[in-house]
Every structure is written in C-alpha cells, then in structure tokens.
C-alpha positions as CSV (number, residue, x, y, z in Angstrom):
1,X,-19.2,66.8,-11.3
2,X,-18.5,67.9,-8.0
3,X,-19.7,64.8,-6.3
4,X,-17.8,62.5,-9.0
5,X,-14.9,64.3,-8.3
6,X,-15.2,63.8,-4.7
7,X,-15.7,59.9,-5.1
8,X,-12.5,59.9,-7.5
9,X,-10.5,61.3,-4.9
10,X,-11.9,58.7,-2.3
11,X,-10.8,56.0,-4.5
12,X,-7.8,56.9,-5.2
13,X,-7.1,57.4,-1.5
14,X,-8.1,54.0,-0.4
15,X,-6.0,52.4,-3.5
16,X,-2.9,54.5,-1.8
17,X,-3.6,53.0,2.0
18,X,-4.1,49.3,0.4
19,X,-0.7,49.7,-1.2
20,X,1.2,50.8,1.5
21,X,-0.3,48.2,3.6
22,X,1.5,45.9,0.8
23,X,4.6,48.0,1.1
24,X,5.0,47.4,5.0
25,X,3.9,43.9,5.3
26,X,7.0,41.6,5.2
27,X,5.9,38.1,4.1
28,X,9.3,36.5,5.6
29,X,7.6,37.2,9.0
30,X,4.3,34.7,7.8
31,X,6.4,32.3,5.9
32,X,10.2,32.5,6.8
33,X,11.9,32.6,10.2
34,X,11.2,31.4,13.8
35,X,8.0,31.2,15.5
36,X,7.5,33.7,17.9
37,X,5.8,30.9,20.0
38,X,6.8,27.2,21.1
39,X,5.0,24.3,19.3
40,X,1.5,23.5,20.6
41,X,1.2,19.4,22.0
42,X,-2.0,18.1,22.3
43,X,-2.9,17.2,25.4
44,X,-6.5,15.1,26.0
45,X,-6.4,16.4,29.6
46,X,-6.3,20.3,28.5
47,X,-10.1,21.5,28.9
48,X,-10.6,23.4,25.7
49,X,-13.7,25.3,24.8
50,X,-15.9,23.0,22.3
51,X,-16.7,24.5,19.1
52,X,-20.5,25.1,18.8
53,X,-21.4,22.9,16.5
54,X,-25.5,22.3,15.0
55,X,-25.1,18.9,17.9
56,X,-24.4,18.1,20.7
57,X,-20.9,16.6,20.9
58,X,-21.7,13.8,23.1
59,X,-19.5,10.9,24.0
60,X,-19.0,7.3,25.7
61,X,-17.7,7.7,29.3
62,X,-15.4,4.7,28.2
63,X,-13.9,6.6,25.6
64,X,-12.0,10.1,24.6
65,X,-13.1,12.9,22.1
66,X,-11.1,15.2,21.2
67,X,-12.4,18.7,21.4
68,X,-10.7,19.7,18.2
69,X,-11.5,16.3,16.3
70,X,-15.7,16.7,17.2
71,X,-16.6,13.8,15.0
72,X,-14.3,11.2,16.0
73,X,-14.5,9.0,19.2
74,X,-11.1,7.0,20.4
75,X,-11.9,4.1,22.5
76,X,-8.8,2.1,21.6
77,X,-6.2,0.5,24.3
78,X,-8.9,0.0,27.0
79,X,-9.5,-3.3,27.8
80,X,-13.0,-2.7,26.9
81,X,-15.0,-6.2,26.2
82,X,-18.2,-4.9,24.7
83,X,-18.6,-1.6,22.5
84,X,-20.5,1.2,24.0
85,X,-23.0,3.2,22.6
86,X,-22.1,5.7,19.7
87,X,-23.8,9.0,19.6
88,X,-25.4,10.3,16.5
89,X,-23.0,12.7,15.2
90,X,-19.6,10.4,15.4
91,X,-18.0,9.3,12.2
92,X,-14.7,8.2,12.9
93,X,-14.9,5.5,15.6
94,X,-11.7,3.4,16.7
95,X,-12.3,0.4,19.0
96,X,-8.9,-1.3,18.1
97,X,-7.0,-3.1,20.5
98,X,-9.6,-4.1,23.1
99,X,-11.0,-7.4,24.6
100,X,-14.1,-7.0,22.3
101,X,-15.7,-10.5,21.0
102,X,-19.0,-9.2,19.7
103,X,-20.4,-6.8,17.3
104,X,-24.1,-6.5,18.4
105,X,-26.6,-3.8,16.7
106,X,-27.4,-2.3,20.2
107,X,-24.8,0.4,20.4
108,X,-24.8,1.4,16.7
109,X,-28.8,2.2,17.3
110,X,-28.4,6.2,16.8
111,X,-24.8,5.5,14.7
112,X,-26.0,6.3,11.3
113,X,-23.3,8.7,10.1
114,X,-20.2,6.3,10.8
115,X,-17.7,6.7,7.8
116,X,-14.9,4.2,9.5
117,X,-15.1,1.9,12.2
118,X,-11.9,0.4,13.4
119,X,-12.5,-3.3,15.3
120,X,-9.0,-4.5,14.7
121,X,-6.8,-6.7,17.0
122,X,-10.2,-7.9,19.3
123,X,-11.6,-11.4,19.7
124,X,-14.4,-11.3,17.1
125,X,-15.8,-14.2,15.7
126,X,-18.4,-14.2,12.5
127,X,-20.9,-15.8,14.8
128,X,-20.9,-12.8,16.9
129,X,-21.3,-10.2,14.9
130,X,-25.6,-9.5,14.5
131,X,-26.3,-10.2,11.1
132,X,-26.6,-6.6,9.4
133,X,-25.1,-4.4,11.5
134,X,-22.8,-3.2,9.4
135,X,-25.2,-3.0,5.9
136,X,-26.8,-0.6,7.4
137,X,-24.3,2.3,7.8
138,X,-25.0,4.0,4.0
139,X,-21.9,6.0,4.5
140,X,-19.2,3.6,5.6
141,X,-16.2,3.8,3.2
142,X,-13.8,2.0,5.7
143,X,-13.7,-0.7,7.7
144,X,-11.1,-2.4,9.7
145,X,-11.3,-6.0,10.9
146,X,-8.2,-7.5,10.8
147,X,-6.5,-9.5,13.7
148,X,-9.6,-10.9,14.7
149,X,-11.1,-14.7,14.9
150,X,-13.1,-14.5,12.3
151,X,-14.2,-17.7,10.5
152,X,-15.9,-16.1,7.5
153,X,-16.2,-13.5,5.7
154,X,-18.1,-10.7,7.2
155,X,-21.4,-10.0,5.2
156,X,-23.7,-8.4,4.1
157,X,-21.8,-4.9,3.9
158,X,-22.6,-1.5,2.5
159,X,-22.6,-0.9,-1.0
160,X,-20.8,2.5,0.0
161,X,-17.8,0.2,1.2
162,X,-14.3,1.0,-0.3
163,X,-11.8,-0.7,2.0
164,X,-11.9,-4.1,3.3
165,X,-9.3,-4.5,5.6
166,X,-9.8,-8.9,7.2
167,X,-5.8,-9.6,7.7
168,X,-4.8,-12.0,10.0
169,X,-8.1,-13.6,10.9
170,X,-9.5,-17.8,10.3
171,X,-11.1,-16.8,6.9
172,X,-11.1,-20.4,4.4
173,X,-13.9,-19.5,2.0
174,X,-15.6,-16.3,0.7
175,X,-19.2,-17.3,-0.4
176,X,-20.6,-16.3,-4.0
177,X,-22.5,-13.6,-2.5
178,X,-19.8,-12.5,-0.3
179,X,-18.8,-9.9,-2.2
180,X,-21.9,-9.0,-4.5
181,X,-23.0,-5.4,-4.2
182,X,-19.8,-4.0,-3.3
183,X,-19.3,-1.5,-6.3
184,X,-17.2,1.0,-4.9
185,X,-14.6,-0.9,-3.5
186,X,-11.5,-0.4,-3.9
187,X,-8.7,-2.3,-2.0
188,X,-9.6,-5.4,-0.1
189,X,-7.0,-7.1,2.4
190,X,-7.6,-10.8,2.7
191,X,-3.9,-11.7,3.8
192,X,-2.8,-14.2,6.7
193,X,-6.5,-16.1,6.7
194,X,-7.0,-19.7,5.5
195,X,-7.7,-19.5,2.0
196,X,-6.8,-22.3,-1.1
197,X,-7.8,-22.4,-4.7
198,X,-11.4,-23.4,-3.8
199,X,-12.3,-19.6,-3.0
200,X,-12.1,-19.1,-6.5
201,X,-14.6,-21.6,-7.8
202,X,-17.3,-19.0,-7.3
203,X,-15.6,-16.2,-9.2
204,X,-15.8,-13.7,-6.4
205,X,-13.9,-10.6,-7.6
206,X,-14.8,-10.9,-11.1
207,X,-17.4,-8.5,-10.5
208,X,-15.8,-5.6,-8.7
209,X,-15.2,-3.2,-11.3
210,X,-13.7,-0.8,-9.2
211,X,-11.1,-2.7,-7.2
212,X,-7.1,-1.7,-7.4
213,X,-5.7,-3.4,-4.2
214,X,-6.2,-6.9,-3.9
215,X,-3.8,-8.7,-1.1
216,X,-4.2,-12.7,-0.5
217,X,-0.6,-13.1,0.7
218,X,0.1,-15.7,3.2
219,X,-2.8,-18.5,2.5
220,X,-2.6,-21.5,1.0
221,X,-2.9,-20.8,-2.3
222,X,-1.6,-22.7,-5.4
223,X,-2.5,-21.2,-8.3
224,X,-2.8,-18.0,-9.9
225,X,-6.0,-16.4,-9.1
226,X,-8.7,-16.5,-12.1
227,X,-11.1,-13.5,-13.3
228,X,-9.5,-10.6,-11.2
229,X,-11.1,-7.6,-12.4
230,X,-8.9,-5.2,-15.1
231,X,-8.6,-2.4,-12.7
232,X,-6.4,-4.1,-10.3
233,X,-3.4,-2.6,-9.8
234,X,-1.4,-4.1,-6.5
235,X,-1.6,-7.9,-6.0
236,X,-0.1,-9.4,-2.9
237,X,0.6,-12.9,-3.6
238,X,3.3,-13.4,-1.5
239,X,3.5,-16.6,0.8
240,X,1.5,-19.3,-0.8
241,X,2.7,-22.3,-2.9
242,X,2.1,-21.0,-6.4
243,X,4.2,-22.8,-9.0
244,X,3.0,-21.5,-12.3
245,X,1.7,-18.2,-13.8
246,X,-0.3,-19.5,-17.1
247,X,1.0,-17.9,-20.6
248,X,-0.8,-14.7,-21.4
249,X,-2.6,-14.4,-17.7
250,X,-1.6,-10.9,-17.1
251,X,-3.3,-9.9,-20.5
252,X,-6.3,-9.0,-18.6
253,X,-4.8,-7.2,-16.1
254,X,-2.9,-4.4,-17.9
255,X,-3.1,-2.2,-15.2
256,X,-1.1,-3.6,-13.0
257,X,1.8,-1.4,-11.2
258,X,3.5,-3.8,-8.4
259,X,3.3,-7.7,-8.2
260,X,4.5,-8.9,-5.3
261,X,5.1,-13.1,-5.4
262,X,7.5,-13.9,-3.5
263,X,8.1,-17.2,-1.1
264,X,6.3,-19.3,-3.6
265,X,7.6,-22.1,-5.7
266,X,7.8,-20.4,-9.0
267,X,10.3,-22.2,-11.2
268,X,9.9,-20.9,-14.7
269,X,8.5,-17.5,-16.1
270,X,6.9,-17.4,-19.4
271,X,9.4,-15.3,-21.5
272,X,6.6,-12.6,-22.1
273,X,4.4,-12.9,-18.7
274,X,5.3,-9.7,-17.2
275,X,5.2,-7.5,-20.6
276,X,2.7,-5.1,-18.7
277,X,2.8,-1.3,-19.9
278,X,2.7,0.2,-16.2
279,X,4.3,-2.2,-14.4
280,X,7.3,-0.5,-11.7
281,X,7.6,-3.0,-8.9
282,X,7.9,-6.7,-9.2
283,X,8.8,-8.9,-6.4
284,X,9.9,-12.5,-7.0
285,X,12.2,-13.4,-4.2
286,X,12.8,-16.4,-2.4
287,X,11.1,-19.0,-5.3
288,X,13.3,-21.4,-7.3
289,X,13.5,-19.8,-10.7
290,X,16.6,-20.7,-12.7
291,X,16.5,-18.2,-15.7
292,X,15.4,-14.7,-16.1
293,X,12.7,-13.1,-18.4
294,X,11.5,-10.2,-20.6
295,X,11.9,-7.1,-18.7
296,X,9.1,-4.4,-19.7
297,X,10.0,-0.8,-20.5
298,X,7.9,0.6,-17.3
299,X,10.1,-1.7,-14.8
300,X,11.8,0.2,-12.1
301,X,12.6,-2.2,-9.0
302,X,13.4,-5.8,-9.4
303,X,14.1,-8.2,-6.8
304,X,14.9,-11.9,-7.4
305,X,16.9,-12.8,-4.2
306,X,17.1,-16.2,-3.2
307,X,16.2,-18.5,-6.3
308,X,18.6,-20.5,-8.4
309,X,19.8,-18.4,-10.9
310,X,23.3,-19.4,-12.3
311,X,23.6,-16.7,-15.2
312,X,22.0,-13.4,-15.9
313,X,21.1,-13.1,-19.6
314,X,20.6,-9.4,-20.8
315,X,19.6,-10.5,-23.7
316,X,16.6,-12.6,-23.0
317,X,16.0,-9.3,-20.3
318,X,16.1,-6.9,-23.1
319,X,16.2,-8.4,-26.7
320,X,16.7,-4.9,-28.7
321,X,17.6,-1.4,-28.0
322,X,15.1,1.7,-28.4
323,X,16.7,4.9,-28.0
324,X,12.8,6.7,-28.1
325,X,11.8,3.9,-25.7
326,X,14.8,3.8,-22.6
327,X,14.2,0.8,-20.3
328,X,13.3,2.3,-16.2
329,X,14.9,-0.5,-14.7
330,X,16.7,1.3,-11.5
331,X,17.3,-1.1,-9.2
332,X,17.6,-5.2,-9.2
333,X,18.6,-7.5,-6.1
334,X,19.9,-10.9,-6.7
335,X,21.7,-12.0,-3.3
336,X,21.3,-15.7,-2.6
337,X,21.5,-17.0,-6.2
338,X,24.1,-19.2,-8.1
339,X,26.0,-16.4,-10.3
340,X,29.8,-16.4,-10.6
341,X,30.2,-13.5,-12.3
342,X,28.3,-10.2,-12.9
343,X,26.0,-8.9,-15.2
344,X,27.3,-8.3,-18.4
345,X,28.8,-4.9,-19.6
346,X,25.3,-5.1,-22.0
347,X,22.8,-4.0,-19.7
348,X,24.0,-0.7,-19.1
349,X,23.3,0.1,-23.0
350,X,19.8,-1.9,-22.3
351,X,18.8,0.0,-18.7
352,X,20.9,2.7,-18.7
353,X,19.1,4.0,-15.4
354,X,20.5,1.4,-13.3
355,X,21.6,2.6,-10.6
356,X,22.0,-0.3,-7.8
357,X,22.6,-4.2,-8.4
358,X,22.6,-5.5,-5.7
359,X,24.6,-9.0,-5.4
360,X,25.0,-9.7,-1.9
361,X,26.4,-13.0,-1.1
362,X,26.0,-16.3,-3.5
363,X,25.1,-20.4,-2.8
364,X,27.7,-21.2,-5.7
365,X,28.3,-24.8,-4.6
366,X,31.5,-26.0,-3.1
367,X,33.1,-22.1,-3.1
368,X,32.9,-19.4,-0.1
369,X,30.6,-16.9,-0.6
370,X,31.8,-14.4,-3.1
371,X,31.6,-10.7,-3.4
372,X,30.5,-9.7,-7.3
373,X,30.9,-6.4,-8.4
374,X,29.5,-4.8,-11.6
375,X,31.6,-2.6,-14.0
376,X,30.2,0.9,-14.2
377,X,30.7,3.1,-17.9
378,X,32.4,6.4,-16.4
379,X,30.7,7.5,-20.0
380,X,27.8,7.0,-18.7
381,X,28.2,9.1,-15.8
382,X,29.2,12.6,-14.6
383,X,32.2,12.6,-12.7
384,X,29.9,12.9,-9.4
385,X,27.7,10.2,-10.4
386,X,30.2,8.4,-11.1
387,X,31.8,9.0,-7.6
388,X,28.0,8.0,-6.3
389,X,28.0,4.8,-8.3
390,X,31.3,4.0,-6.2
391,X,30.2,5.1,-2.4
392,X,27.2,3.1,-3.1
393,X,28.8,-0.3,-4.1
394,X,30.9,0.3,-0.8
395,X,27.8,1.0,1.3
396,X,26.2,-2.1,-0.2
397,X,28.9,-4.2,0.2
398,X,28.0,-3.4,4.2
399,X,24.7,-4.6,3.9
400,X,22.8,-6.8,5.8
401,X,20.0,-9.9,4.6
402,X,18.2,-7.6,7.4
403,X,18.2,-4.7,5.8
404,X,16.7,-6.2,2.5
405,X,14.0,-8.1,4.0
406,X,12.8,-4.9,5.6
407,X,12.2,-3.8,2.1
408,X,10.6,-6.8,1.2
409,X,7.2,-6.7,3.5
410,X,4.0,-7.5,2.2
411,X,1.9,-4.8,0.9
412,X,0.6,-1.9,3.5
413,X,-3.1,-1.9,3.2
414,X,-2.5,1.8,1.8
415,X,0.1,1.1,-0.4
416,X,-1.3,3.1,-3.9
C-alpha cells in the first residue's frame, strides 16, 4: 500500500504542474497580436543550411534550388536554349520562359521522379521533342506546354498524366491514338491551336472517363463537339464559329457547372438546351441570339452582352413558380443588345436572388444609347439591402465595357 500510495501522490502531482502550465499559458500570445519579429523574405542569395535529406540535393549550375524547396529546380527566365541535366531527386522542374527548341531524352536520363515539368512559352516544335521522353516519367501528373510551336499533339504521354496544358501552340489535328491511355486525366487545355471539326472524326475524348476541364476556345471550330465524356464539367468554347447547339446535346453531359460560348455565331437556343441540374455559370456573349431561353434552377451568373435581343421574356426564362425549388439566378449582363425597356416586374417573383442586372448601354436603332434601370420590390428587401440594391445601380451605371470584359476571359487552366 505504501508504494501505491506513493505513485498516487506522484500522479496527482504531475496532473497539478500540467494544469498550471494550462493556467499560465495565454493563447492570445500564439494566435492574437503582433509578431515579436519582422516578416521573413526569401532571399535565393541567403546561404541557408540544407536540410539533410536521404540525397544528395544536387542541382544544374544554370539553374536555382531553393534550400527550403529541396525537390524543386527553377531554371525559368534564363535565356537558356537547351535543358540541362536533372538530378535524380527533383520533382518540380520549371524551364518556362527560355530560348529552348528541343526536348531531347539526354538530360531527363537520371529524372525518374519528375511530378511536373513546365516547358511553356519556348520554341518547341513536335519534331523536336525525342519520341518518348515524356512516357517514360510514371509519376508525371502535370505538364505544361503551352506557348510553344508545336505542330501536333505531343504523344505518347504517361498514363499517370492529369493535366494537359498545349495553349497557344500550331496544333490542327489530334490523332486517334493521341489520347488513348490517358485515364487519369483530368483537365486538358487545347485553346488558341488550329483545330476544326475534323479533330472530332476520330472520337478522341470519348474515352477519358475521368476528364472535367476540357478548353478548345479560340480554333476554328463550327460545331458542337460530339462524344465528350459525362464527367466534364468546364467547357471553353469560346472563339470559334459555332452556330448551333443540337436539341438534347447536353443530355449526356449532366455534369456540367460553367459553359463558356461566347464570340460564336449562335443565333437560336433550343428552349430546353441548358436545363442542366448543376449548371452556375453560362457565358453567351457577343453571338447573335435574338430571344432568350429556359433558365435552370442551379443558374447563378448569366451573361448575354452583345447579341440582338429586343425583349426579355421571364416567362419563357421561368415558365412556373416553385417556392420548394427558388431559381439561383444572381447576376445577368445584357449591355449591347436591342432592349427598350427593362425586365419585367416578374422576374423578381421567378429569381428572387437577383441581385445585379446589368444593362449597360443599348444598339436600339436610330435612338442614343439609353440608360435602363430595373424596379427593385423594397418587400423584397431589408431596408439595408434595399439601400445596396440602390448604391449598386449607381456604381454600375459607372461602369466601363472594360471592366466586363475582364470578367469575361477564357477559362484559367485551374478554374475548378
């Protein structure tokens, strides 16, 4: 008993000195307040001690690695016109903005733990690149090619691949085996190339199950896209000369969340085309549609600036009103149409969530361009949203083409 007694009173000692540690210990000091020190700057000059790691943390004279960043090499903004060679143990390797024209399999000899290589704004052409080099990297989940002079498509690739980034190069067909073996993929960037309807003959997304980011905006495309795969969720088609989206086409794609199409030649919209149960963001500026369309529950943002819209018909927008199903539309643009007058009273019982119409200035023919304003419901509003609703139509009112088109950019090749 004696010794149990002794270990009792031990214990209860310690539990004592771990509490008033608690007691003393002001958390304000950790979590509130100023820093007793100034803000650290990195600085690649400092000589800091490397961390030991289980290799050697080598690098290319030609390039910089960051003592606190051991697996990543940064040989970007040099002027370099060939690519050294990468030791083992890098796996972030940035080569962007260089005089680089080929991709040879020298360098990437002992490179067999790359997870992204960045090649973007060089002077690559397919032709240069050895054929392989870049199938053989087991890890690589990114890969960033755009701005380049590339012909064609860049394969064979890595089935471990999951972003395709080939903006902005001379890409005008993707072969039926461009793209074959590419399961984990996920967003592929095919924007600003050369591409027209022909691409499609081969079917070459059908079979990327995986794929939610799909951007061909800026080619020369005409007509919808066929067989994209069910998981998509962003498609960039803006910039192309599409006229007509077929009846039903979006019924295989019922994941879709933003639909970006404008500056095409879109003239009429199936009533029910965009009835899409996750759809928030759909861009349709600058085409010539005349009429509007079904507006689906999900909708947030709507932009249809710049077509030739004379009248805005809620009805057709929103043909009945569910009180267990309220309309998300928050936000719709329609500067440089044909209207006269503004959106009927109606919509605010259909998309009582609006918060911004935006009318900007109107091409009515033979009449100076007028400024439309839409009656707000105080009802609807608190006093202070109410006093909201009316600061914004004055900010708006201020508003610049400028300042809209900012908005409208295509799709960032990380937009999710």
């Amino acid at each position: 008993m004696g010794i149990l007694s002794y270990l009792l009173i031990l214990q209860l000692l310690w539990a004592a000195l771990v509490s008033c540690q608690y007691e003393d210990y002001d958390f304000e000091d950790e979590y509130g307040g100023e820093p007793d020190q100034h803000p650290y700057y990195f600085n690649p000059n400092t000589q800091v001690q490397v961390p030991r790691f289980p290799f050697p943390v080598e690098c290319a004279k030609e390039c910089f690695c960051p003592p606190a960043f051991p697996l990543s090499m940064y040989c970007d903004h040099r002027k370099l016109k060939t690519i050294p060679n990468i030791p083992n143990h890098v796996q972030q390797l940035y080569l962007q903005n260089n005089n680089i024209e080929a991709v040879p399999a020298g360098p990437f000899t002992n490179a067999t733990f790359l997870r992204e290589i960045n090649l973007s704004h060089n002077n690559i052409k397919f032709h240069m690149i050895d054929h392989g080099v870049f199938a053989k990297f087991s890890n690589l989940l990114q890969l960033h090619l755009q701005h380049n002079e590339l012909e064609e498509f860049p394969f064979p690739l890595p089935s471990s691949l999951e972003r395709l980034l080939l903006g902005f190069n001379k890409i005008s067909r993707l072969p039926g085996n461009a793209l074959e073996g590419l399961p984990n993929m996920t967003m592929l960037d095919l924007c600003s190339n050369l591409l027209d309807d022909s691409v499609f003959k081969e079917k070459p997304f059908s079979n990327m199950k995986n794929l939610t980011q799909l951007n061909l905006c800026n080619n020369k495309l005409q007509t919808m896209p066929p067989d994209l795969p069910p998981s998509l969720q962003h498609l960039s088609l803006e910039n192309n000369s599409i006229s007509h989206i077929p009846e039903n086409y979006f019924t295989r794609l019922p994941q879709i969340i933003a639909l970006r199409m404008s500056h095409n030649n879109l003239q009429n919209i199936p009533h029910n085309t965009f009835n899409l149960p996750n759809l928030l963001e759909l861009h349709l500026g600058h085409n010539k549609l005349k009429q509007v369309f079904y507006i689906p529950r999900s909708l947030q943002h709507l932009y249809l600036e710049d077509n030739e819209i004379e009248n805005i018909n809620v009805t057709v927008m929103c043909p009945a009103l569910d009180p267990l199903n309220i309309k998300q539309l928050t936000y719709i643009r329609l500067d440089q149409n044909k209207l006269t007058s503004p959106i009927s009273s109606y919509a605010f019982f259909c998309f009582p969530l609006i918060r911004t119409i935006y009318y900007g200035e109107q091409n009515v023919t033979g009449s100076s361009p007028s400024q439309l304003r839409t009656p707000v419901f105080r009802r609807f509003l608190t006093p202070e949203e109410f006093q909201e609703a009316e600061d914004n139509h004055e900010m708006l009112n201020q508003e610049t083409e400028e300042d809209h088109e900012a908005e409208d950019s295509y799709f960032h090749p990380y937009y999710h």
